[in-house]
N, C-alpha and C positions, 0 to 999 in steps of 0.2 A: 504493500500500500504506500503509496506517496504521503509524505513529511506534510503537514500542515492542517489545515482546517475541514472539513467533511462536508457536504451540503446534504442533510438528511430529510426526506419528505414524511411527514407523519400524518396518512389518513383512517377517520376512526368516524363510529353512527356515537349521535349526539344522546348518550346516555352514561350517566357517573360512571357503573359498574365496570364498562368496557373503557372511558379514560383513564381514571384514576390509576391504574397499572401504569398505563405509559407516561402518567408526567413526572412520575419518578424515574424513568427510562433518560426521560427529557433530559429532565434535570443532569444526570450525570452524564449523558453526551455532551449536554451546552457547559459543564463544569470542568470538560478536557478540552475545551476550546471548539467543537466542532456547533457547524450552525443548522439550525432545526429550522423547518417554515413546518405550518401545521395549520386545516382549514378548521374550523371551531365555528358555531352558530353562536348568536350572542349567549345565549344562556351560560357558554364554557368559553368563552372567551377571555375572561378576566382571568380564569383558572389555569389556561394554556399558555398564556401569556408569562403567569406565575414564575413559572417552571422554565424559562428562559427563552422559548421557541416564536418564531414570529408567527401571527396570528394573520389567517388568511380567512376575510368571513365570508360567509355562505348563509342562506336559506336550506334547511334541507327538507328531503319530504316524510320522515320517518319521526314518528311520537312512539314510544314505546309504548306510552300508558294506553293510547288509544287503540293502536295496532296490534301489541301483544299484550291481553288484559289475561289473568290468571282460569285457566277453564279453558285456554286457543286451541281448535281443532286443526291439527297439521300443522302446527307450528313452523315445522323445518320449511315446508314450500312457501308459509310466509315471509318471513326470514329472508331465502333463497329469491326472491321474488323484486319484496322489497328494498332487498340490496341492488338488483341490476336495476331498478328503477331508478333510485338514488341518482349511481351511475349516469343514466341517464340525464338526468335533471341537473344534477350540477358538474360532470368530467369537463364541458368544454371551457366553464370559467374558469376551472385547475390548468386545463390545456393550456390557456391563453397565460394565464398569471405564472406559469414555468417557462413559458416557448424562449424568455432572452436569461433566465437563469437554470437551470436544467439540473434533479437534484443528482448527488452519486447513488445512493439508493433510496428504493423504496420500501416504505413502511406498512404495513396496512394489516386494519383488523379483518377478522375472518369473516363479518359481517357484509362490509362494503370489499370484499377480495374482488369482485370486476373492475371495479376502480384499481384498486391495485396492481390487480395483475394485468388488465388491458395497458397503462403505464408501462409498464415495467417491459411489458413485449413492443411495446411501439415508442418506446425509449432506448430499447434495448440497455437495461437496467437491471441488477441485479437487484434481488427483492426477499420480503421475508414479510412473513404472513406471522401472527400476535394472534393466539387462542388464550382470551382472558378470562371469559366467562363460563365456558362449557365445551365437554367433549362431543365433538359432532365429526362422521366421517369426511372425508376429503373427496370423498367418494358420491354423487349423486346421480343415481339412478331413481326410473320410473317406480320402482320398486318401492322405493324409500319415498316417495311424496305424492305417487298415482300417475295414472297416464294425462289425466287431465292438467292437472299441476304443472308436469314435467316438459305438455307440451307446448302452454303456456309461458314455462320460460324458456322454450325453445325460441320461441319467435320475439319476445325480450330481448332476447341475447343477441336475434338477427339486427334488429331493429339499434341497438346500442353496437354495433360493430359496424354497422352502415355508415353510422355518425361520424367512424373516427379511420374509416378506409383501411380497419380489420378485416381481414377471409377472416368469415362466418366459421368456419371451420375451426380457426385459430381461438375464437369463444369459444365454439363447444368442447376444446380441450379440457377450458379453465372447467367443467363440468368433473374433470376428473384430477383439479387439484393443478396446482405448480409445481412438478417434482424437483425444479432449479432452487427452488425457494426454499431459505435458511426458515425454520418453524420455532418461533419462541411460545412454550404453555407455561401460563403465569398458574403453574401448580409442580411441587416437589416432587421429584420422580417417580417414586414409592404410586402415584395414582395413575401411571403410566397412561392408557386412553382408554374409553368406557367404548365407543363406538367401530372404532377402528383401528385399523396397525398401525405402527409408529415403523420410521427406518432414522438410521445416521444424521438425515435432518433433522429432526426432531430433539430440541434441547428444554430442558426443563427448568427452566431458571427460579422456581419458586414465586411468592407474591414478592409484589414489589411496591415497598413503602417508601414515602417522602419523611424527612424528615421533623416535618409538621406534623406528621400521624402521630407521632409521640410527643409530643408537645400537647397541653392544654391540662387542665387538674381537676377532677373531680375526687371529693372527699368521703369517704363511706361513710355512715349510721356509727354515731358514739354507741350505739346497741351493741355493738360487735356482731349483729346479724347476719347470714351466709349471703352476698350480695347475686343477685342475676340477671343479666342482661336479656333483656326481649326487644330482638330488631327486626323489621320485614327490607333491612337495606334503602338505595335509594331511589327504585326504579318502579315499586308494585308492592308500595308499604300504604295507599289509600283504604286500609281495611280494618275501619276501626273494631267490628266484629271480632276479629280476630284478636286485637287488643284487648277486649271485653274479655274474650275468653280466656285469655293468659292471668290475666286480673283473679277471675274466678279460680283459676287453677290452684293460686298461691294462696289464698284468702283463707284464714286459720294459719299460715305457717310460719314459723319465725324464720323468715328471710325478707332480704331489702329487696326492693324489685326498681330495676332502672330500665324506662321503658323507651326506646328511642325512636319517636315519632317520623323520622323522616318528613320533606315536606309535603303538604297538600292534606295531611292529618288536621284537623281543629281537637284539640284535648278534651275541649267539650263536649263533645261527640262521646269520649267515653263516660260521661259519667261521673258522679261523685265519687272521688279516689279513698282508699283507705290511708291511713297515715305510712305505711310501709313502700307504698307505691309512688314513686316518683315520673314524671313524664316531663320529655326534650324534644324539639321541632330539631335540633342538633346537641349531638355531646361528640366530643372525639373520642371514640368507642376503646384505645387503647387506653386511655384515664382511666376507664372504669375496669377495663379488663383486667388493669395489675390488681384491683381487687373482688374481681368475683370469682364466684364457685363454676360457673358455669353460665349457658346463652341457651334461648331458645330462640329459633331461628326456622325462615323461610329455604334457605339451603342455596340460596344465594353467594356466588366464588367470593365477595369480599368482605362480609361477615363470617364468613365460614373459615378463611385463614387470617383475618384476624384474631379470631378465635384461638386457633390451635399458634398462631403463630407465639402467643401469651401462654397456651398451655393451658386453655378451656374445655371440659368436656363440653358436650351440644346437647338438644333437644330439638327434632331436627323437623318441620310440621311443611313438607314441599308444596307451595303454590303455583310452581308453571311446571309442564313436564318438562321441561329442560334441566331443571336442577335434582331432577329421579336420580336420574345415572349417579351424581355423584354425593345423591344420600345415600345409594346403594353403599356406595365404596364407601362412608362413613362409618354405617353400622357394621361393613365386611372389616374396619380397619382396629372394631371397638373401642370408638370414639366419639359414638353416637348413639342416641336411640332416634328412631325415626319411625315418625304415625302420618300414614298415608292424611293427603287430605279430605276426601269422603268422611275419614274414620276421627279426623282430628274432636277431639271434645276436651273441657274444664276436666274432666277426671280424666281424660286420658296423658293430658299430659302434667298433671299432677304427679298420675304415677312413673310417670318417664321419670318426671326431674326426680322424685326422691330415688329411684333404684338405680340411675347414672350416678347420684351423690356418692352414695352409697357403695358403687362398686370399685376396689380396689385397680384391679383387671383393666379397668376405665382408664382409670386415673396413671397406671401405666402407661398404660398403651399411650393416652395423649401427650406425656412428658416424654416416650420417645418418637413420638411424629412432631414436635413443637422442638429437637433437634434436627431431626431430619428437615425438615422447611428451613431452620438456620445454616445448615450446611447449605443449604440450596441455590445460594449466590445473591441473590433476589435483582435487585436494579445493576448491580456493579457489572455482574457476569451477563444480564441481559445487554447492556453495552459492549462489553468487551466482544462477544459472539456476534453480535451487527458490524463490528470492527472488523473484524476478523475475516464473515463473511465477503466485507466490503475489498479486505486485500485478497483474498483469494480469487476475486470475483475480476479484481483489474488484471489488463492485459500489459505481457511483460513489458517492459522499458527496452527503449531503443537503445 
């Protein structure tokens, strides 16, 4: 790789869960001197900026809350759908705002991967695809989203390669993944892939914290009470039902309960609190996790290694199907208890949390996965591997 500064492109769908990985990525690329541009909608604009990267704004057309609401049938085709649309809607104001600065590699989450990888093949770019939220194959077939879905985004994918003087063919590849493409999963190796195979691409760099996530103070209960966190994260936490029932769960038990609203929650909505029960539209979730017992949780990737990253057992209650696969791997890793959402109730996860409390086995097993993620590199070696990729990727010197 050549001596100096880097010009890195970082594209991502405007939702916390899937940034917050990379602006710690950010961060320690723009803190070796190398220069980030990143497209951000205003909502994450301030946030991207943060973290040292120049902000390139956009409209985009995807609302998580609206588009993937908890209960989505076929998730993966929406998903898959909704990203080449994206594409669509805003590649050519990217097109234009790189055509007289041009970056060395491309970034891109698994979400928006036609953006990506269309870049990357008509840049000829070397590139590297970010699994931060969930394990999904690389892989899509009819099989996996229906013939209708699938043939739907066949004609998507015509339609968005037309725009940018791609063979149509050359899309339907990305249908079976970028094999060129360096793969950073913001998860410790140990959870290897729920969906699909992994090869030598594939690096595991663990979560990736800013060093703000540790920063900020919350104080526990002079009670000396067992403290626990209850968060639905920040993308599909509108469910104060589910608050309610977490409330109900604990009610009688001498523990603190810190309850983190996320926004678009009103507290009022829950209800008259008991004195045990505290509730936050924001807490910085590591203040509270140096002292609690444990989290109940939606099984959401950045509550969830948060979590284990402090050494929390969980209580694990999944709201979208996306986050199955790797409540599966929680309770396979005995780390978790996990109650389907159909099955979720006030007594059901009562008894979760006291028999996780409760079990030694647990409590094991989480204090060696809460190494294991430490060993895991988290932002540093997520850098270093984009680095890297970046020198092997250039061509030799004259």
């Amino acid at each position: 790789m050549s001596s100096g500064s880097r010009h890195i492109a970082f594209f991502n769908v405007p939702a916390p869960g899937h940034l917050a990985p990379t602006l710690a990525v950010v961060e320690e690329l723009v803190r070796r001197g190398h220069r980030v541009s990143y497209p951000a909608t205003e909502a994450f604009a301030k946030d991207v900026a943060s973290a040292g990267a120049t902000v390139i704004p956009y409209e985009s057309t995807i609302d998580m809350q609206r588009d993937f609401p908890p209960g989505t049938d076929n998730w993966l085709a929406k998903v898959l759908l909704g990203g080449v649309r994206e594409g669509i809607a805003t590649s050519s104001l990217f097109d234009a705002h790189f055509t007289e600065d041009r970056p060395d590699v491309i970034v891109y989450d698994g979400f928006v991967r036609w953006i990506g990888e269309l870049f990357a093949a008509k840049w000829d770019l070397p590139a590297v695809r970010l699994f931060p939220v969930g394990c999904v194959s690389q892989h899509v077939t009819p099989a996996a989203i229906g013939d209708a879905a699938y043939a739907e985004l066949q004609e998507e994918m015509r339609r968005y390669a037309a725009m940018h003087g791609v063979d149509p063919e050359t899309a339907f590849h990305q249908l079976k993944g970028d094999p060129g493409a360096l793969k950073l999963v913001f998860y410790p190796r140990r959870f290897g892939y729920v969906d699909a195979e992994t090869d030598d691409r594939f690096v595991f760099v663990g979560p990736c914290f800013r060093a703000e996530d540790f920063q900020g103070e919350w104080e526990p209960p002079a009670s000396g009470d067992p403290v626990a966190l209850v968060s639905l994260g920040t993308s599909f936490n509108q469910q104060p039902e589910f608050f309610r029932m977490c409330i109900e769960a604990f009610d009688g038990l001498p523990w603190h309960v810190v309850i983190a609203l996320g926004p678009g929650t009103d507290p009022a909505e829950l209800g008259p609190l008991p004195p045990n029960v505290e509730t936050h539209g924001w807490i910085p979730l590591q203040a509270v996790l140096r002292h609690a017992r444990l989290t109940v949780c939606s099984g959401g990737t950045g509550t969830v290694m948060h979590a284990l990253h402090a050494g929390t057992p969980l209580v694990v209650v999944p709201q979208l199907a996306a986050a199955e696969g790797l409540a599966r791997q929680l309770a396979d890793f005995g780390v978790a208890r996990v109650i389907g959402r159909e099955e979720a109730s006030a007594s059901g996860i009562r008894s979760a949390v006291l028999d996780i409390e409760a079990d030694e086995v647990a409590w094991a097993a989480t204090r060696d996965m809460r190494e294991h993620i430490h060993e895991s590199g988290g932002a540093v070696r997520a850098a270093d591997e984009i680095l890297a990729h970046l020198e092997r990727s250039d061509p030799p010197a004259r």
